[in-house]
C-alpha positions in Angstrom: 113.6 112.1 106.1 112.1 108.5 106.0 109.1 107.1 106.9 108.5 105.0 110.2 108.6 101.3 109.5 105.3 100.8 111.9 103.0 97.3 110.9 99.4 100.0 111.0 101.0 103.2 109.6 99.8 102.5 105.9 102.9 105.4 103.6 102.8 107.1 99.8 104.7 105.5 97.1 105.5 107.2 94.1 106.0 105.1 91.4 107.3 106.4 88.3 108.7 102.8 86.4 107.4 99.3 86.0 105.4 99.8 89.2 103.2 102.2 87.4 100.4 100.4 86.3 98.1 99.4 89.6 98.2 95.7 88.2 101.7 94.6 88.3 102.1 96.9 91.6 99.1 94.3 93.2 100.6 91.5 91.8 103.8 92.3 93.7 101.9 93.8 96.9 98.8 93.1 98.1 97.6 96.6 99.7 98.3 99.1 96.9 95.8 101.5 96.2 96.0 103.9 93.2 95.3 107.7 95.2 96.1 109.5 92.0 99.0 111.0 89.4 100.9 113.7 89.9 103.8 115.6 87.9 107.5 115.6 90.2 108.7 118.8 88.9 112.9 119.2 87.9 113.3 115.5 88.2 114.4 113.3 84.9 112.7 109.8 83.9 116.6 107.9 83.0 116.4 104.0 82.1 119.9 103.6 83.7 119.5 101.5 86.5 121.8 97.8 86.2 119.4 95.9 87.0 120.5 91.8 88.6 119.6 90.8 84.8 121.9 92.7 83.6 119.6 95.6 81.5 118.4 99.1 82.2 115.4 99.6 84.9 114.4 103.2 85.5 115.6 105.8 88.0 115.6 109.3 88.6 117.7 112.3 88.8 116.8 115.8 89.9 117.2 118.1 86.7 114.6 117.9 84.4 111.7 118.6 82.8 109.6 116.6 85.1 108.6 112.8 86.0 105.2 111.7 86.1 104.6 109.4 88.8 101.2 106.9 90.3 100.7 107.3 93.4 99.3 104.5 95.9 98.8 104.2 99.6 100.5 101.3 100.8 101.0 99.0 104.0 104.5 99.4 105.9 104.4 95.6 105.6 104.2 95.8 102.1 106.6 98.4 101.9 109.2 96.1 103.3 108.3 93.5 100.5 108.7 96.1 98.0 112.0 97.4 99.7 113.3 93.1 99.0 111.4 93.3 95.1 113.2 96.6 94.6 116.3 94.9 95.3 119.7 95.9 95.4 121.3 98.9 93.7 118.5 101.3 95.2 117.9 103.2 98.0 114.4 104.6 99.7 114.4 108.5 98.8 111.3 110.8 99.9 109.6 113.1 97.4 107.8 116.5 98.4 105.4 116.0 95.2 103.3 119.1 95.1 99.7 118.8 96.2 100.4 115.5 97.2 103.1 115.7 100.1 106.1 113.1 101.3 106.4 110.2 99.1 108.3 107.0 99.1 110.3 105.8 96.2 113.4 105.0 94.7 116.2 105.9 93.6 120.0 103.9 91.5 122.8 104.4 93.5 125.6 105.9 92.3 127.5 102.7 92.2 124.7 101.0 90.0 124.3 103.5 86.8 125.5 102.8 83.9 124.3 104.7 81.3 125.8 101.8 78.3 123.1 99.3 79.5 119.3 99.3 77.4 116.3 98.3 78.9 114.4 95.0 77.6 112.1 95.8 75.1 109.2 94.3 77.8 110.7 96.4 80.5 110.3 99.4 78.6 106.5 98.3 77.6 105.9 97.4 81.0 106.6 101.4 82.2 104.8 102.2 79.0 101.4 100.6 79.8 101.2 102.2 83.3 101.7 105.7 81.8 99.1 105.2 79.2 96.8 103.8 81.7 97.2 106.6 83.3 96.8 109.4 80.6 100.6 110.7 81.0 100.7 113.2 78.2 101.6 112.5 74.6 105.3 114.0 75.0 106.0 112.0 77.9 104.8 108.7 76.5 107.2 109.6 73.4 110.2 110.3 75.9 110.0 107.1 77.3 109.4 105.1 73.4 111.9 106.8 71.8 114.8 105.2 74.7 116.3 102.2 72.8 115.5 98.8 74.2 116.8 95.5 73.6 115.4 91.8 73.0 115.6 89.6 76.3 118.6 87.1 76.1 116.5 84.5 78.4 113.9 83.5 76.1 111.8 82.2 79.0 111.9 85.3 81.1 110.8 87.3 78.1 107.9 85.1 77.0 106.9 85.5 80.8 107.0 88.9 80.5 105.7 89.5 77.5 102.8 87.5 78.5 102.5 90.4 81.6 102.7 93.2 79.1 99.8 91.9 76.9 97.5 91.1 80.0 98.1 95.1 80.8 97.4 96.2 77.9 
């Protein structure tokens, strides 16, 4: 199932990684708009992802104890711009989240996992702010803390994103 690409027929994305907190999602697209959380039931948070810098981003495979995901109404137009930010390595997956319907997300392809890469350490704060933001229970917060991270090669990148994690915070 997928979503019409129509310029006035505004979709559901669920986010469930960096995209999280409503902040950085605006500062990447314009129309976001928090509607509210919700839990995706049998579906497993994994920081797995290769990523074009070479480090873990966050996907998700069905299995689990469950994946805590924002959700937020966005424009089809910015839809496509988060389809080019998303970038290669994932494809568009729709997600029946109970008592909220279809959703939009993401999800690694097969062909980008590899479960030796680590996330950055700012990567892995950056998903971290947007589930404390939004209240994600204790546990949850301590899945996603307890995945070992690594320091940013680029120092430049990681001041830069450091700097985002901080104003999130």
């Amino acid at each position: 199932m997928s979503f019409p690409k129509s310029p006035n027929n505004p979709i559901l994305y669920a986010a469930y990684g960096s995209n999280l907190h409503p902040r950085r999602l605006l500062e990447r697209i314009s129309s976001a708009r928090l509607i509210t959380t919700a839990l995706l039931p049998d579906w497993a948070l994994y920081f797995h992802k290769r990523g074009d810098d070479k480090s873990a981003k966050c996907s998700i495979l069905a299995g689990g104890d469950g994946v805590h995901c924002a959700i937020f109404e966005i424009s089809t137009e910015d839809r496509l711009t988060l389809d080019r930010i998303e970038g290669v390595g994932y494809s568009e997956i729709v997600l029946d989240i109970p008592n909220v319907g279809n959703c939009v997300s993401y999800i690694a392809e097969k062909s980008y996992i590899d479960d030796s890469l680590l996330p950055y350490d700012w990567y892995q704060e950056l998903v971290l702010a947007g589930a404390r933001l939004h209240g994600f229970p204790d546990a949850y917060l301590q899945l996603i803390d307890s995945k070992q991270a690594c320091s940013d090669p680029d120092p430049e990148r990681s001041i830069a994103m450091w700097k985002t994690v901080d104003e999130l915070a």
